[in-house]
C-alpha positions in Angstrom: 88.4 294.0 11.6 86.7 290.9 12.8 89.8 289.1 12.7 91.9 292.2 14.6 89.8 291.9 17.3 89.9 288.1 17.9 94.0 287.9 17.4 93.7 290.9 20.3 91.5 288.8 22.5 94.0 285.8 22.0 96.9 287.7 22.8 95.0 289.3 25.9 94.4 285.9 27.0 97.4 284.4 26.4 98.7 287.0 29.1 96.0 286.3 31.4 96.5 282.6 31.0 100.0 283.1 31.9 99.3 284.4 35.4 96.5 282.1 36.0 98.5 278.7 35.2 101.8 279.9 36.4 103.3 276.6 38.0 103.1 278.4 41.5 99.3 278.2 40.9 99.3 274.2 39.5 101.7 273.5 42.8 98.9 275.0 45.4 96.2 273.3 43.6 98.1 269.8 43.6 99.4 270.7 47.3 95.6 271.5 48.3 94.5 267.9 47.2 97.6 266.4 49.0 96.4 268.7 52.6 93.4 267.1 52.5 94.5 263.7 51.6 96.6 263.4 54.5 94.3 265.4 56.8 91.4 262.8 56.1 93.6 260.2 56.5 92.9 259.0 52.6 89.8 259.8 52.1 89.7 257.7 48.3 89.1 254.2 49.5 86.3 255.5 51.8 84.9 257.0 48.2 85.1 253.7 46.6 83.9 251.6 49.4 81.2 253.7 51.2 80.6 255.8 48.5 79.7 253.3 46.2 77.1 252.0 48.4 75.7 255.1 49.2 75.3 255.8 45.3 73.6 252.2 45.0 70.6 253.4 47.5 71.3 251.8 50.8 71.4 255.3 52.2 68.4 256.8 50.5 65.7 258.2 52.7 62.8 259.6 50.5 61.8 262.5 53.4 65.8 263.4 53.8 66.1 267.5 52.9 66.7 267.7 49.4 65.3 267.5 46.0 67.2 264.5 44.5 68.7 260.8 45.0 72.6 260.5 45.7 73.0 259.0 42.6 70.6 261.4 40.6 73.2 263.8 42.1 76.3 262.2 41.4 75.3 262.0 37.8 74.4 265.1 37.4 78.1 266.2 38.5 79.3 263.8 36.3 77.3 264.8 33.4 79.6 268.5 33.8 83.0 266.3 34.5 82.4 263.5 32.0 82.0 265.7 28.8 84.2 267.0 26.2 87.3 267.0 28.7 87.4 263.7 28.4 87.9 263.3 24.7 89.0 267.1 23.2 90.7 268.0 26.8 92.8 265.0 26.8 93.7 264.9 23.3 94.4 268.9 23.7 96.6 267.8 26.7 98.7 264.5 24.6 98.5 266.8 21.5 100.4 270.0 23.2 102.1 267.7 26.6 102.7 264.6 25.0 102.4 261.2 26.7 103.7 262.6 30.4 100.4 264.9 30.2 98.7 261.7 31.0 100.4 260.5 34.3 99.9 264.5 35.7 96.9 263.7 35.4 95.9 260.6 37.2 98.0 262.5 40.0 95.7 265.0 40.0 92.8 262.6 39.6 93.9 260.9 42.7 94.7 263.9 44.8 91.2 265.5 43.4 89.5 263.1 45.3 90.3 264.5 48.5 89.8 268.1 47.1 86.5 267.5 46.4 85.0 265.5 49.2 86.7 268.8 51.2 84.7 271.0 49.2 81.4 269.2 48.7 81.4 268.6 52.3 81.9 272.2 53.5 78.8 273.5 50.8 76.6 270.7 52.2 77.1 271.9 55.8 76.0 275.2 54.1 73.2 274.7 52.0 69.8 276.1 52.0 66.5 273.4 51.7 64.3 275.9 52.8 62.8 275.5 49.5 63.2 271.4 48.7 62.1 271.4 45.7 64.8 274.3 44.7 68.3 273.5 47.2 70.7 276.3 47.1 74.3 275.6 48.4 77.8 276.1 46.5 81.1 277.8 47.9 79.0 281.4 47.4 77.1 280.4 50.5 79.8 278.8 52.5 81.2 281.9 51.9 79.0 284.3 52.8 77.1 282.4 56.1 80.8 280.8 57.2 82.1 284.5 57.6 79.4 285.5 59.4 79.1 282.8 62.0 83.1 283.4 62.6 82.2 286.8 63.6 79.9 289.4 62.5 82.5 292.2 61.6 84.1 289.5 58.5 80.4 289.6 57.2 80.9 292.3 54.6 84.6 290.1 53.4 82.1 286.8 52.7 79.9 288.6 51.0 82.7 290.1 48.3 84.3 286.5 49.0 81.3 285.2 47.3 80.5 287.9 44.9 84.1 287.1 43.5 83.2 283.7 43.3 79.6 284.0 41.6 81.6 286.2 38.9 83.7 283.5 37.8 81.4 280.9 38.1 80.0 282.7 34.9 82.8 283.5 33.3 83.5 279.6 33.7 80.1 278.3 32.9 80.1 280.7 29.7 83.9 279.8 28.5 84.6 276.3 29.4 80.9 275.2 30.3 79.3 276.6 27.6 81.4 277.7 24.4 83.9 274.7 24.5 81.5 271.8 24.7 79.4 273.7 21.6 82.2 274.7 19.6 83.8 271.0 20.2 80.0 269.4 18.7 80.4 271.4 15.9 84.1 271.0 15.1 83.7 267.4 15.1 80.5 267.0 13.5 81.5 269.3 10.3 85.4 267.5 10.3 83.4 263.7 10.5 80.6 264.8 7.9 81.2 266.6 5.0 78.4 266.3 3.5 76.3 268.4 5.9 78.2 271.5 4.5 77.4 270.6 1.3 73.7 270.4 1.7 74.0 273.5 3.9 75.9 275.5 1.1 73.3 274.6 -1.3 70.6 275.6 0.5 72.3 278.9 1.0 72.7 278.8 -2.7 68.9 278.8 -3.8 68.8 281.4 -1.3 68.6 285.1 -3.3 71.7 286.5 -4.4 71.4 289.4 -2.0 70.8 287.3 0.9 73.7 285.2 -0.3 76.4 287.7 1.0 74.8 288.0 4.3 73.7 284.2 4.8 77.5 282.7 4.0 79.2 283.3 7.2 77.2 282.0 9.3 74.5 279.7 7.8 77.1 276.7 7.7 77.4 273.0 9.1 78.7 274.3 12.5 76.1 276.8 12.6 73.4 274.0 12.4 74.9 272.0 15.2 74.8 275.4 17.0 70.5 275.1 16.7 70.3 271.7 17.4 71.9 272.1 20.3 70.4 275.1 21.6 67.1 273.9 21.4 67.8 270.3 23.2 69.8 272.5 25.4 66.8 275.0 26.5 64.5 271.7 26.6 65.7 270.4 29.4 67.2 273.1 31.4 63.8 275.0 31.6 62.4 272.3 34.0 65.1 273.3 36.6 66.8 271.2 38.6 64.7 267.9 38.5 64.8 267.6 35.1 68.6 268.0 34.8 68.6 265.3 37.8 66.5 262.5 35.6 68.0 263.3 32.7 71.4 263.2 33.9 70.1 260.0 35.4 69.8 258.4 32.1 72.7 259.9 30.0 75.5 259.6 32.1 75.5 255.9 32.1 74.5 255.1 28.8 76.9 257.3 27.7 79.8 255.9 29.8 79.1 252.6 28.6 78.9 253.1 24.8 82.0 255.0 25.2 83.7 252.5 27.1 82.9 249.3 24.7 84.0 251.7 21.6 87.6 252.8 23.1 87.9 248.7 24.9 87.9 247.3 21.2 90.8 249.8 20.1 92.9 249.1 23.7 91.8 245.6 22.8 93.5 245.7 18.9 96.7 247.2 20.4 96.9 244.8 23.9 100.7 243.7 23.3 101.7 247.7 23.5 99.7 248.1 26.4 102.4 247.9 28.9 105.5 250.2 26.8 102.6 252.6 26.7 102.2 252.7 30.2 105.6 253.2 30.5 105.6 256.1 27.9 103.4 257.8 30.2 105.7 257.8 32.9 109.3 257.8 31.7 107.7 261.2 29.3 106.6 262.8 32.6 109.9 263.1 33.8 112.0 263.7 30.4 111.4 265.6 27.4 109.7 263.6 24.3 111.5 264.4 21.2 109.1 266.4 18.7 108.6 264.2 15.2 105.9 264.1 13.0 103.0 265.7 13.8 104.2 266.4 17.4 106.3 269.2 18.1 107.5 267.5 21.6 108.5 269.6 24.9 109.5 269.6 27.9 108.9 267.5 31.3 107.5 270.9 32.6 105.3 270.9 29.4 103.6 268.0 29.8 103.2 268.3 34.0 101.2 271.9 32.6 99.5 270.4 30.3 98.3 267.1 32.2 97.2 269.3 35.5 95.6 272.0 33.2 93.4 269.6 31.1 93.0 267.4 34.0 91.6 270.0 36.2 89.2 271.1 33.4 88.0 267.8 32.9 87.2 267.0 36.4 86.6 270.5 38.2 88.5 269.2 41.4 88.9 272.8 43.6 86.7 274.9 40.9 83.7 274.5 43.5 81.5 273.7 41.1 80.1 270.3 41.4 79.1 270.9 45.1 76.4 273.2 43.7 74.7 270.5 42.2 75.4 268.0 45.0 73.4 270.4 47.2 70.3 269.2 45.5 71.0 265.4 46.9 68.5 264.1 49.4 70.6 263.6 52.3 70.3 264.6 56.2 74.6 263.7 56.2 76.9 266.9 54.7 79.3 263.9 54.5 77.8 261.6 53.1 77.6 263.0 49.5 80.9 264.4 49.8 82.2 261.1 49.7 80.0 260.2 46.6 81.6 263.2 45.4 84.7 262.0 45.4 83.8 259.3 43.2 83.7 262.3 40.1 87.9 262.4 39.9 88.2 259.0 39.8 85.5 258.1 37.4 86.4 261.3 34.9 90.4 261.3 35.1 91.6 258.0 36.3 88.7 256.0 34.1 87.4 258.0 31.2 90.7 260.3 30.7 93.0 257.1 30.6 90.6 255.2 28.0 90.9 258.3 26.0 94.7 258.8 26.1 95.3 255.1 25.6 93.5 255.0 22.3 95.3 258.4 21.1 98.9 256.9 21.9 97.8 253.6 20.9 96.5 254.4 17.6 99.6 256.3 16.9 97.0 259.5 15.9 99.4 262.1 18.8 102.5 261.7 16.4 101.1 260.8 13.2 102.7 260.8 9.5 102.0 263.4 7.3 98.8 263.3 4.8 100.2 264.6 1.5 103.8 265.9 0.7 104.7 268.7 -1.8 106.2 267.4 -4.7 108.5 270.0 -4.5 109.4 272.4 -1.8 107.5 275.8 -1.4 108.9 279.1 -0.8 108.4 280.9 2.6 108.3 284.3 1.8 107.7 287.8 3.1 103.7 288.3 4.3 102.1 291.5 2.9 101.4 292.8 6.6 104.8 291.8 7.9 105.9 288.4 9.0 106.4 284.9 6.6 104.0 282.7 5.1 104.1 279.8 2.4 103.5 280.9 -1.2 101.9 277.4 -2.1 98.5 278.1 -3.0 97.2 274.8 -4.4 97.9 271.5 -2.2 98.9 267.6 -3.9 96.8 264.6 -3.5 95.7 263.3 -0.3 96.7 260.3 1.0 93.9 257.8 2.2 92.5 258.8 5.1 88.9 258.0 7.3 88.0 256.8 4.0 88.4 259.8 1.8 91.4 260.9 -0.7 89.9 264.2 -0.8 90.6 267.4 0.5 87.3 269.7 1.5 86.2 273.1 2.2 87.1 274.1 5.9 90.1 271.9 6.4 93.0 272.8 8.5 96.5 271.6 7.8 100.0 272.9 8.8 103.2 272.4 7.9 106.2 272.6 10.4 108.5 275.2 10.2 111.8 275.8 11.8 112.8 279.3 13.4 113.1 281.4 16.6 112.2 278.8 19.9 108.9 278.9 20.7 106.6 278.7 24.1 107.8 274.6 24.0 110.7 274.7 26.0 114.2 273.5 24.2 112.4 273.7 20.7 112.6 275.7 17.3 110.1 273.8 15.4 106.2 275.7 14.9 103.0 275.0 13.3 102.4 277.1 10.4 98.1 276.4 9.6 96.4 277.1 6.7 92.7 276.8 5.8 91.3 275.3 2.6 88.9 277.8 1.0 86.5 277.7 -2.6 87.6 280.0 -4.9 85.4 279.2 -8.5 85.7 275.3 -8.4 88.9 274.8 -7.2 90.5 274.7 -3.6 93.0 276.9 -2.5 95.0 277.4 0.8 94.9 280.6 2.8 98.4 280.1 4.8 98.3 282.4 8.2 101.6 284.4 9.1 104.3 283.1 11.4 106.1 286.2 13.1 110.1 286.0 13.2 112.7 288.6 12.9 114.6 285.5 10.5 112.6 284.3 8.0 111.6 280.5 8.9 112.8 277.3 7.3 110.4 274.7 6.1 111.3 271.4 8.0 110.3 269.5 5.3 107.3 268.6 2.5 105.1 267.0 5.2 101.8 268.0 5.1 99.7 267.4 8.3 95.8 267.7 8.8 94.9 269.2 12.2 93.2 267.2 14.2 91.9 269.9 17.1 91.0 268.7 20.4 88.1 265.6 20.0 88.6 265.8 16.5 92.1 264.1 17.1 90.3 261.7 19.1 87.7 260.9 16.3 90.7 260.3 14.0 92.3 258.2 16.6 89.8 255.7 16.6 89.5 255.7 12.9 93.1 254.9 12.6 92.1 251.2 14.0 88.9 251.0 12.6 87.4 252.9 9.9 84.3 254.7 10.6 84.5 254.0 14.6 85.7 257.7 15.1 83.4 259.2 12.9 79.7 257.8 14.2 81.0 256.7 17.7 82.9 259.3 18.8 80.5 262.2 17.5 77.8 260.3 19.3 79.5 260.5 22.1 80.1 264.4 21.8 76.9 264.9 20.9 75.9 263.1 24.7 78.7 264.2 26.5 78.5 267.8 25.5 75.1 268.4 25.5 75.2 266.6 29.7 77.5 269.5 30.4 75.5 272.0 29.0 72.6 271.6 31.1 74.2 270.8 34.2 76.4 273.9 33.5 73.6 275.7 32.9 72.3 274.6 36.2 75.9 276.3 37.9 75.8 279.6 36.2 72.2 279.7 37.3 72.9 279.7 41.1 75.4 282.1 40.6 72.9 284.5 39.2 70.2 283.5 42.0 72.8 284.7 44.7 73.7 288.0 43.0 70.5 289.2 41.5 67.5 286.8 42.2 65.3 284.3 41.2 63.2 287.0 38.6 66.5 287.0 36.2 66.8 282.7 35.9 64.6 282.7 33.0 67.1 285.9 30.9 69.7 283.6 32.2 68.6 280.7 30.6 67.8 282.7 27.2 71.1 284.3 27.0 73.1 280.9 28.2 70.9 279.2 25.2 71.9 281.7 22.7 75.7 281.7 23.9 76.0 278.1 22.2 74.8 279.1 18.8 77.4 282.1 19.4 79.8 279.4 19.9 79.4 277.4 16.6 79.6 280.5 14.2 83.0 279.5 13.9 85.0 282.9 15.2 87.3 280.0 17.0 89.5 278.1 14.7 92.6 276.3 16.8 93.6 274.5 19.3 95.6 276.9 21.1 92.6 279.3 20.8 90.2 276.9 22.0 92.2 276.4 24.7 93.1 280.2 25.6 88.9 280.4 26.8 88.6 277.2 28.3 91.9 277.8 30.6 90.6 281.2 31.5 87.4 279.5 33.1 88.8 277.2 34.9 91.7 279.5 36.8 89.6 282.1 37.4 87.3 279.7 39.6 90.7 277.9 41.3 91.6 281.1 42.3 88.3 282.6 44.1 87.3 278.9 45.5 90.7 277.8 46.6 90.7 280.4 49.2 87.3 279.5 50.4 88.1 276.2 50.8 91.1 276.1 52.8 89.7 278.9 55.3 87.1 276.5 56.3 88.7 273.1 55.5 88.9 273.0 59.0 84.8 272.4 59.1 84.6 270.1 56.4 87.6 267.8 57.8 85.6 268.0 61.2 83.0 266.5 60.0 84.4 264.3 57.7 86.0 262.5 60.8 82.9 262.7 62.7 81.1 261.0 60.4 83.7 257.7 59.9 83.8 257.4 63.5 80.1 257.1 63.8 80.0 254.7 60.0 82.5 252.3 61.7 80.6 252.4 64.8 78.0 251.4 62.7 75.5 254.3 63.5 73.8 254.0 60.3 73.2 250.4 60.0 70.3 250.8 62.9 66.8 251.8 61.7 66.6 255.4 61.2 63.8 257.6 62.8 61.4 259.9 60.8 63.9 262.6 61.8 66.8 261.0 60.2 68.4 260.2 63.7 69.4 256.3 64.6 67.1 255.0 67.2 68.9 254.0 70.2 
């Protein structure tokens, strides 16, 4: 029934998902970014000229409005941005897109720029320091107060304006916030260390047999993370904004660095292909890529989807919610951290992103050989409950990989199939998974159902492991160097998810002071805490699933901050302007007066 229920929700979503991503949607977002490129007359290099100095401290005032530094800010945005995007978003998007994902998304990186310096602008005009130790601001107030100051009678159309918007900044900070960065921890934790689930099962074991039954589903290695992480989780995030702000302070570099030297060694090993992958990226973004191995290839379309869909996941440009936390900087210029913020897409997508995709393509992990190969070919045949699956139940030797021959408990593989075309434009070929399960001492292979009027042909006797979102990373990085994926790249997981969790947390929580109050923080936090051990109970078991909740997230905020945005982009480019003309004048290189004014 369990499993009913979650094929229901998958096929629900895959509906909704279908609306929300339609390419009319991608176009408006990428158009969006290009407006306000051209309307701020390229607003980038102002973000990496002025902005970097602004994030260095020359700007810093300690009595400015506001409850942290620019760069305390900054990193706290990045510390959402710069999470498990970067590594299981990217390889989702080479994984599904291919090498052309990669090039939509630098464009989107670039043209995110602009997007949010418009947005973190216009909720920095807005934002409430009537408290400075707590800031409020985000597109919910520009929202609400921008309507009303146009003209009393649109006040009642803010106000839904940013009730729509609160409502899926939730359903974003619970999906894609939340439940991706947890389940992602997990996933690669249990693939990387076997062993945990072994010392996990046998404590379940000593367990009594009564308690057996009810323990085994969810007392597990992913169930463990699930704790851990709850608990660092509600650690931090009960100390409010601050606390999020110094500890974001300290994570976000650390863990940029440490991920940096890790994927620099495996660029490093592969330098001579450097330059044909670069071109891979963008002759694939403009033809089809030619499904082999491991990758089922698409379209030119399919990897432009893919690329903006990860892209914008990874660095929230037009979601509207990074200017939540740069309301908290300590600034008395909107601007000014609105051009820090556009520091976030370049950092997340054109940096971090392209480090990740390089050592993907690089390592060859995107379209890699097959693990094992059937000695002889299986038989599809008829499924009990209609469709075709495999009737193989026991699986050959595997070849050497990570270090291991061995197959374990929890595995994923698929074999390829070739039938009806599919979703990927121009192809046949499909992923038919199954999962390695115990039965006595011996490991067998429950094969899921692949629905066809025809029955299927296998392709071949390949036999692939699937590596799902960072976990295709982690093997990535193992393919150069043996035991790199595994301890540096669940490391970095561990940091980079659990930085988005708490300044995630931190969004959903301002949602929920605008609609109900302050007195229901606290049942936030407790019910946003228990949501990741939810998470890691394993109900989600693919890539494509994974992807279904994440997606949802993300489109549901495009759509109800887009809007706001571009009604008052007007304000935001304004000021934007106002402000350059008075930087190049050189307004803000004369001493400053206790009120924050330049003294004449």
């Amino acid at each position: 029934m369990l499993q009913s229920l979650i094929n229901s929700s998958n096929d629900f979503l895959d509906v909704v998902n279908g609306i929300l991503w339609h390419e009319v949607a991608l176009y408006v977002v990428l158009g969006t970014g290009v407006l306000f490129t051209i309307w701020s007359g390229f607003c980038q290099y102002h973000a990496l000229t002025h902005g970097t100095q602004v994030i260095l401290g020359k700007y810093d005032r300690k009595d400015d409005p506001g409850a942290i530094s620019h760069f305390q800010a900054l990193s706290a945005a990045l510390s959402a941005t710069v999470g498990i995007g970067n590594i299981g978003g990217v390889a989702l998007a080479v994984a599904l897109g291919g090498p052309g994902a990669v090039f939509w998304m630098w464009v989107v990186g670039f043209f995110g720029m602009a997007l949010k310096t418009a947005e973190v602008s216009l909720s920095m005009l807005y934002r409430n320091t009537d408290n400075p130790d707590e800031p409020h601001g985000g597109p919910m107030w520009v929202a609400d107060l921008g309507m009303r100051r146009l003209h009393p009678a649109l006040a009642p159309v803010g106000k839904a304006l940013a009730v729509v918007f609160c409502i899926t900044l939730l359903i974003s900070t619970v999906t894609g916030g939340n439940m991706f960065q947890a389940w992602n921890v997990a996933e690669v934790t249990a693939t990387n260390f076997p062993a945990l689930q072994t010392a996990v099962g046998s404590l379940v074991e000593q367990a009594p047999q009564s308690a057996q039954e009810w323990l085994q589903p969810f007392f597990h290695a992913r169930s463990l993370v699930g704790i851990i992480l709850t608990v660092l989780c509600g650690l931090v995030i009960i100390g409010g904004i601050k606390r999020i702000g110094a500890v974001a302070g300290q994570l976000v570099p650390f863990m940029c660095i440490v991920y940096l030297l890790g994927s620099l060694y495996v660029i490093a090993v592969h330098f001579t292909e450097i330059p044909r992958l670069f071109w891979l990226i963008v002759q694939s973004a403009f033809s089809p890529v030619e499904g082999e191995q491991a990758f089922l290839g698409g379209t030119a379309g399919y990897a432009f989807l893919w690329g903006m869909k990860r892209a914008l996941f990874s660095n929230e440009a037009g979601q509207g919610s990074s200017p939540i936390a740069h309301c908290a900087a300590r600034t008395h210029e909107p601007v000014r951290q609105g051009i820090v913020a556009g520091l976030e897409p370049f950092i997340d997508t054109l940096v971090v992103c392209t480090l990740t995709a390089l050592v993907i393509l690089a390592s060859g992990a995107w379209n890699r050989g097959p693990e094992a190969e059937f000695p002889q070919l299986p038989q599809v045949v008829p499924a009990p409950q209609g469709g075709w699956t495999l009737d193989a139940a026991e699986l050959p030797m595997r070849n050497h990989v990570n270090g291991t021959d061995r197959w374990k408990e929890g595995d994923v593989i698929f074999v390829v199939l070739v039938s009806e075309p599919n979703s990927i434009p121009n192809s046949n070929r499909h992923r038919l998974t199954g999962t390695l399960v115990k039965q006595g001492d011996r490991l067998m292979v429950k094969w899921e159902v692949h629905s066809s009027q025809e029955p299927p042909q296998l392709e071949g006797p390949a036999i692939y492991t699937d590596y799902v979102g960072a976990a295709l990373a982690s093997h990535a990085f193992d393919r150069v160097l043996p035991g790199l994926g595994r301890w540096m790249v669940t490391a970095a997981v561990w940091l980079f998810a659990l930085s988005t969790l708490i300044s995630w947390s931190y969004y959903g929580e301002q949602g929920v002071v605008y609609l109900f109050g302050q007195r229901f923080v606290m049942p936030y936090r407790l019910v946003y805490c228990l949501l990741i051990l939810i998470a890691c109970l394993g109900l989600v078991r693919s890539d494509r699933e994974l992807d279904n909740w994440s997606s949802l997230g993300t489109g549901v905020m495009l759509f109800a901050n887009l809007p706001i945005t571009l009604i008052f982009g007007f304000q935001a480019m304004s000021s934007y302007h106002s402000y350059i003309r008075r930087l190049r004048a050189g307004e803000f290189d004369r001493p400053v007066s206790p009120s924050g004014g330049s003294v004449a």
